[in-house]
C-alpha positions in Angstrom: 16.9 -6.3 -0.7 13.3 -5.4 -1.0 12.3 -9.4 0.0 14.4 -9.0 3.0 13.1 -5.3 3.7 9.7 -7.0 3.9 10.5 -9.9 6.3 12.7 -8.2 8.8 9.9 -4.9 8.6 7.1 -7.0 9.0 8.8 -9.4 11.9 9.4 -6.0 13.9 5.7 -4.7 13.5 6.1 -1.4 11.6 3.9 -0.2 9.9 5.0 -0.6 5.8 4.6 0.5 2.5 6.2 0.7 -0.6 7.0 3.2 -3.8 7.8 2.3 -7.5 10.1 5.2 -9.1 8.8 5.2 -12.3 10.2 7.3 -15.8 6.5 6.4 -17.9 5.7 8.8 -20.0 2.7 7.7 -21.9 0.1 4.7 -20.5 1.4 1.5 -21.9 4.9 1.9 -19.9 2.9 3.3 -16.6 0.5 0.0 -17.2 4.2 -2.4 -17.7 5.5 -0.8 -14.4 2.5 -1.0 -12.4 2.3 -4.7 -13.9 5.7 -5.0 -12.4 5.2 -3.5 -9.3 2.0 -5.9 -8.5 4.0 -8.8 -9.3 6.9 -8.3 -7.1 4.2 -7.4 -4.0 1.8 -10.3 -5.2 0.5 -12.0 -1.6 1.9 -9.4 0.7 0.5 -6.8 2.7 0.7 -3.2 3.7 -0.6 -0.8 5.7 0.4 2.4 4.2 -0.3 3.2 0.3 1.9 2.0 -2.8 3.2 5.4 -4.3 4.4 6.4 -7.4 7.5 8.0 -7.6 7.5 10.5 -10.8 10.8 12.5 -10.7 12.7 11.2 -14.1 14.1 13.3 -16.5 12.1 12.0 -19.4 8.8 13.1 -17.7 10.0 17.0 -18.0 9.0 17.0 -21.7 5.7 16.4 -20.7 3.0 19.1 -19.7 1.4 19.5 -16.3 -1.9 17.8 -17.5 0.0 15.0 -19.5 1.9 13.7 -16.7 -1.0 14.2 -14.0 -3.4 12.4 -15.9 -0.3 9.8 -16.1 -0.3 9.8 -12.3 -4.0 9.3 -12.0 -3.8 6.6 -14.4 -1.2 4.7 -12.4 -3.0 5.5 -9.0 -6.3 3.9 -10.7 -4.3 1.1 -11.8 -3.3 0.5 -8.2 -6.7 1.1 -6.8 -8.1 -1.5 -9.3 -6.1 -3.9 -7.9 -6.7 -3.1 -4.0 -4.1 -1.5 -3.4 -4.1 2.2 -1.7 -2.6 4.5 -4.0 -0.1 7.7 -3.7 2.2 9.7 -5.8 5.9 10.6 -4.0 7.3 14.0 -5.6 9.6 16.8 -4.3 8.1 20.2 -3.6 9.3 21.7 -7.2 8.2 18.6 -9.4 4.5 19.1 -7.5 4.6 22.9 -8.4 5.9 22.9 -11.5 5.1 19.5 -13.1 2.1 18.1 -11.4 -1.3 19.5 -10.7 -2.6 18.5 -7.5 -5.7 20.3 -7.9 -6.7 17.5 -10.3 -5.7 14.8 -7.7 -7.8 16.7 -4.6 -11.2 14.3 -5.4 -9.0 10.9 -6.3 -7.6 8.5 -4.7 -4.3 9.4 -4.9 -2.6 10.4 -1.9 0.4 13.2 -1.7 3.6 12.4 -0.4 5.5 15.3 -0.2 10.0 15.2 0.0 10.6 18.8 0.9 14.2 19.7 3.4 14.1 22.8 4.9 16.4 23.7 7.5 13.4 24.6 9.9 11.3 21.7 9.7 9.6 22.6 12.5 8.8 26.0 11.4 6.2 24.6 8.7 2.8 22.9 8.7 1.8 21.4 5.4 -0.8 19.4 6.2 -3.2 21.4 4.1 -0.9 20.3 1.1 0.0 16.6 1.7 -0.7 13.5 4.1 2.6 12.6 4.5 5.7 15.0 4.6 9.1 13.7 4.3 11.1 16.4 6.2 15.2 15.0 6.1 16.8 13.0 3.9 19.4 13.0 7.2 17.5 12.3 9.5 19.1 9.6 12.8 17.3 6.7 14.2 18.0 4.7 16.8 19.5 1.2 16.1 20.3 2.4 12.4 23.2 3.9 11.1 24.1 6.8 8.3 21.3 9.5 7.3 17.6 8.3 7.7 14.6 9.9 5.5 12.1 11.1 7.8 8.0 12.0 7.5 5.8 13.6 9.4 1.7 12.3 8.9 -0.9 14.2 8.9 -3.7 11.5 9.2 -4.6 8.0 10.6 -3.9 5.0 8.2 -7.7 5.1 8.1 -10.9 7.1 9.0 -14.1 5.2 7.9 -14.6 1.9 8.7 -16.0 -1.1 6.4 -17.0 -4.4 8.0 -15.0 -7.9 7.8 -17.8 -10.5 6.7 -16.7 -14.3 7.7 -18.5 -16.7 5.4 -17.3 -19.7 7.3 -17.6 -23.4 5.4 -17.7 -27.0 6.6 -14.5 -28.1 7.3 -12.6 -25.8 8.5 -13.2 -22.2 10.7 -11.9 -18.7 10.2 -11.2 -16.1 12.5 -10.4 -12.2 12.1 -8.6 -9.9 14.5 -11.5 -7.0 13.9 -15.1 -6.9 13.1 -13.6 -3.6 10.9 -10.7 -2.4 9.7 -10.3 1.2 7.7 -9.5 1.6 3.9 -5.8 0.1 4.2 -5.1 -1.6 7.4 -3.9 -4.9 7.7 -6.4 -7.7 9.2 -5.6 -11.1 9.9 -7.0 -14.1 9.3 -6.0 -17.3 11.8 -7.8 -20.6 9.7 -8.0 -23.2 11.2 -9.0 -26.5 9.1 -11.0 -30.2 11.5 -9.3 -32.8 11.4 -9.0 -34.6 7.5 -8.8 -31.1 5.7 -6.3 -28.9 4.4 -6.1 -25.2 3.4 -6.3 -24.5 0.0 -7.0 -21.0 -0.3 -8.1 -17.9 1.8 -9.4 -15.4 0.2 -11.2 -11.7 0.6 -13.1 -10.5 -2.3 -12.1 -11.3 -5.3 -8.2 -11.9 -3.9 -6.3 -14.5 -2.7 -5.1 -13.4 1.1 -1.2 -13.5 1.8 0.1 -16.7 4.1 2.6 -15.3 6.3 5.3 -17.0 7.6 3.8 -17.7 11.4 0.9 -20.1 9.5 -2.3 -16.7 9.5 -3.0 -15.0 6.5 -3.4 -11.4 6.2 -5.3 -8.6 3.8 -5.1 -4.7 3.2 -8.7 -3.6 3.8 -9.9 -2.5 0.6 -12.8 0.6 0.2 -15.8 -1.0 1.0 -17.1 -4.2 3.5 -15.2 -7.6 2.0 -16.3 -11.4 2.8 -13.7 -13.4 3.6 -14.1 -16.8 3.0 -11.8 -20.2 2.9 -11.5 -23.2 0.5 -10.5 -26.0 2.2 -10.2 -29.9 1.1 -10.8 -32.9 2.2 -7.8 -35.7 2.2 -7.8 -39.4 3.0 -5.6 -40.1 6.1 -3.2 -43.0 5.3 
């Protein structure tokens, strides 16, 4: 259902994101998932990070520094490809199988499942970004138990700059001058008369056509040109 998660998520503005639960245990399977992972989210966007869910069985037999380097690897992988990058663990897999002192200077946010009865009671914001507090939680509209999280920080501090390189035939517009590392922008391209759209694209990557005709980007780390092929066709 994760095609229809997207559409009906993105159609009621909230905010999205994603997670791949992943039982790697050496590079070559984290690289196949990740590989996976981009190919199932290939032209779509998201305003929170893509986490890495490391909680198999398989993953006990390695050590601490085995399987955070492991993590790291498959946060990089995701950061190589623009993507903002996480790792989703319960509280005992982070204390006894993962060593988030090594992931405090990456970028490889924490996202933390930990139930206690109190919620309330605890602050962990010095820990993690995002806290998932219930695994029973209610919402509105939505029936059964809900997983809920508490965050700790904005989608986005620093701010990098959206450069339009507009080109004859056609004009593009953004909805900000600058977005943080992660937020959505989007693009409304509109081609003169005799062209079509061929490709928009920011950076190095192709831009995601959604479904109401604009395209749309995840800002990546640093200021990005957008620009827009278009072509010229005969009218008949």
């Amino acid at each position: 259902t994760f095609e229809q998660n997207y559409r009906d998520a993105s159609a009621a503005g909230v905010k999205l994101g994603a997670y791949l639960y992943t039982s790697a245990v050496n590079k070559s399977e984290m690289k196949a998932d990740i590989d996976a992972l981009l190919s199932t989210i290939k032209g779509k966007t998201f305003d929170m990070p893509i986490y890495i869910d490391v909680e198999a069985n398989r993953q006990t037999n390695l050590s601490k520094a085995a399987l955070t380097e492991l993590v790291k690897y498959g946060c990089e992988l995701l950061s190589e490809a623009g993507c903002k990058a996480g790792v989703y663990a319960s509280i005992n897999w982070f204390k006894n199988n993962i060593d988030t002192n090594l992931l405090s200077n990456t970028d490889c946010e924490i996202w933390l499942a930990f139930w206690p009865d109190n919620p309330d009671n605890y602050n962990l914001s010095d820990f993690c970004v995002t806290w998932q507090y219930t695994d029973s939680g209610k919402v509105e509209g939505m029936t059964g138990n809900i997983d809920k999280d508490y965050r700790y920080a904005a989608l986005s501090a620093e701010k990098h700059t959206v450069i339009i390189e507009q080109a004859a035939g056609g004009s593009i517009a953004a909805d900000r001058e600058t977005a943080g590392y992660g937020e959505r922008v989007t693009l409304t391209v509109t081609p003169e008369a005799g062209y079509d759209i061929i490709s928009v694209r920011y950076g190095d990557y192709e831009a995601a056509r959604m479904e109401n005709g604009t395209y749309a980007f995840s800002m990546p780390k640093n200021d990005v040109t957008v620009t827009a092929r278009v072509h010229a066709y005969a009218p008949p």
